[in-house]
C-alpha positions in Angstrom: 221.5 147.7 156.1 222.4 146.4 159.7 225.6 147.5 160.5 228.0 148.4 163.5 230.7 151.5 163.5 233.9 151.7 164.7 235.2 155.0 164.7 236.9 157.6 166.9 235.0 160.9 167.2 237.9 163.2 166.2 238.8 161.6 163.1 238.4 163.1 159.9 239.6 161.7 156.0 240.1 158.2 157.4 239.9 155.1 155.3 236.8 153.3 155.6 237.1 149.5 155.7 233.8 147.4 154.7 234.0 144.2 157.5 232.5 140.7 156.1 231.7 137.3 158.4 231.7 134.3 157.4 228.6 131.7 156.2 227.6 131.1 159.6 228.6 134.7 161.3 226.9 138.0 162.3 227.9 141.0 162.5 229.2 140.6 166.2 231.8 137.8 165.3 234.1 140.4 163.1 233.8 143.1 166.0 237.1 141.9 167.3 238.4 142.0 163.5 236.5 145.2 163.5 238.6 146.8 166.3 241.5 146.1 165.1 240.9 148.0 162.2 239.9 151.1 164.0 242.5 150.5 166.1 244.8 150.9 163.3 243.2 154.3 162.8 240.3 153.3 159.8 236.6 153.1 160.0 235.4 149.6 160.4 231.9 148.8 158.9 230.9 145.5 160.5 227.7 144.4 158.1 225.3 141.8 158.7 225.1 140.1 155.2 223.0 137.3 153.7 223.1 138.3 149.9 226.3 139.7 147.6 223.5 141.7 146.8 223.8 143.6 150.1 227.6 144.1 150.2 226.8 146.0 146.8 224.6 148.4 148.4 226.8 148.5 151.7 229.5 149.6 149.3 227.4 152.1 147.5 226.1 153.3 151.0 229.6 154.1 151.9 229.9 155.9 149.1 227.8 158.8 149.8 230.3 161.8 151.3 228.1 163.1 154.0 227.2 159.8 155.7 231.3 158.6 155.9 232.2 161.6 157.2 229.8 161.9 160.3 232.5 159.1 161.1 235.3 160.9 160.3 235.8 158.8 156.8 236.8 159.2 153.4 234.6 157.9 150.7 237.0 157.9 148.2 239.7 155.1 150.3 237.3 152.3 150.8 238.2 148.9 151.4 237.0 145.4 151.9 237.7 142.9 154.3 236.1 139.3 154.1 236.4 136.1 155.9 235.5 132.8 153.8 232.3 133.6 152.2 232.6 137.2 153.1 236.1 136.6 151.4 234.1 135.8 148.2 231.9 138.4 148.7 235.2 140.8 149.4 236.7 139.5 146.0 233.5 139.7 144.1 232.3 143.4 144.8 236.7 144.9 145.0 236.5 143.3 141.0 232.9 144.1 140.0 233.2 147.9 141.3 236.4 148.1 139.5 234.1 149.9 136.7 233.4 152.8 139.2 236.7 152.4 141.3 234.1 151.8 144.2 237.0 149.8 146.2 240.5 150.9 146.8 241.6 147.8 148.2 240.7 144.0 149.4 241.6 141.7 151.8 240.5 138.2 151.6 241.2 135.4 153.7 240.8 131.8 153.0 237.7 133.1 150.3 236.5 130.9 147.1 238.4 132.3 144.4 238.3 130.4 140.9 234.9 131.7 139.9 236.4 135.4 140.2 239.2 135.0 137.1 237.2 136.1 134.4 236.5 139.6 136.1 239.9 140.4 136.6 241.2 143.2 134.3 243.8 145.7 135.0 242.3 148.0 136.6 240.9 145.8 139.5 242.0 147.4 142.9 244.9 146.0 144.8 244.4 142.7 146.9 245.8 141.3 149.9 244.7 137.4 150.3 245.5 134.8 152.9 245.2 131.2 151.9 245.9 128.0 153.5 247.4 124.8 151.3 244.9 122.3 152.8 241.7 124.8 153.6 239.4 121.8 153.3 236.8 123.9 152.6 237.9 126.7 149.4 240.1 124.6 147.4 243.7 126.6 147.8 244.1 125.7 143.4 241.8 128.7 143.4 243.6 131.2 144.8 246.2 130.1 143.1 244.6 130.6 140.2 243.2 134.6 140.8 246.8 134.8 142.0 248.5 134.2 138.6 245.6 136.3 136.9 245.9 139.3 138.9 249.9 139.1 138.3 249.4 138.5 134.4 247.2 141.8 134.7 249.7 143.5 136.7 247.5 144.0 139.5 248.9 144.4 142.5 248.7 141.7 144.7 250.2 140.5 148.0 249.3 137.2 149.1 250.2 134.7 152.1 250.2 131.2 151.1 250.9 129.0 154.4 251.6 125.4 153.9 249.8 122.2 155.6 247.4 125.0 157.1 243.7 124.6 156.6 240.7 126.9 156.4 241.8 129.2 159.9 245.2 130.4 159.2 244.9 132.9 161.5 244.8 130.3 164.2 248.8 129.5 163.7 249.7 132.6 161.8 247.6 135.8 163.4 250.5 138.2 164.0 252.0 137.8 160.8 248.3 138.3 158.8 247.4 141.5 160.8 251.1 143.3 160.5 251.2 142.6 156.8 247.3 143.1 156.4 247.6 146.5 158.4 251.0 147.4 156.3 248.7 146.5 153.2 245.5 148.8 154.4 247.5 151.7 155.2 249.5 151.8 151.3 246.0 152.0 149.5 243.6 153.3 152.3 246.1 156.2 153.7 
């Protein structure tokens, strides 16, 4: 796995927050999203991704006890963070690792949702999603959509819905996504 830390050497038990890009990103354009987790006091896992296949293993590779704590991490308080497709990605492996309890917690913003429905059941992990009404590329019906299920399953779930805003709401609403997000990360990763 390619993969950049963000840590701070005198941590120890922190949460440990799995960082996504989006279809066209690297690694390198979540390191400012990446800070701002560790600035918040969790690890931040920026991965390179090309495959939902290897945000499963990056989540398994987190998992190991030894190799988190080097960074001063807890591999039982993981979460996921994702960005359009790494939003999908973020929603798919939070619901399929819900079996193992893999993922504490997910935070998705402006990710394809519809296809994710079926796999909700109630003991899928907590999410925190971000969705604007006219994203012109993820349909916002979706996320309405995992939003009812997740309610009907009583799944916790905390979501910003912004009106007339497309697929960057953090453009217009940054500073209300991050205090709510980091308000969010610290209930089910602390």
């Amino acid at each position: 796995l390619r993969a950049d830390i963000y840590y701070d050497d005198n941590w120890s038990g922190r949460g440990v927050v799995l960082v996504l890009h989006g279809a066209s990103g690297r690694k390198e354009n979540v390191r400012g999203r990446s800070l701002k987790f560790q600035s918040w006091g969790f690890v931040a896992v920026a991965l390179n991704h090309d495959t939902e296949d290897e945000v499963s293993r990056a989540v398994s590779w987190l998992r190991r006890r030894r190799r988190v704590a080097r960074w001063g991490g807890n591999p039982d308080k993981i979460g996921i963070y994702g960005y359009s497709r790494g939003g999908n990605w973020s929603a798919i492996s939070s619901l399929v690792g819900t079996r193992n309890s893999a993922v504490q917690g997910a935070m998705v913003i402006s990710g394809s949702w519809d296809q994710h429905v079926d796999m909700v059941t109630a003991d899928s992990p907590p999410f925190f999603m971000v969705h604007g009404t006219d994203d012109p590329l993820v349909p916002f019906e979706g996320a309405q959509l995992l939003k009812r299920e997740l309610d009907r399953r009583n799944v916790r779930c905390e979501a910003l819905f912004y009106d007339n805003v497309g697929h960057k709401p953090a453009q217009d609403y940054g500073r209300e996504i991050d205090r709510e997000m980091r308000r969010f990360a610290n209930s089910v990763l602390s």
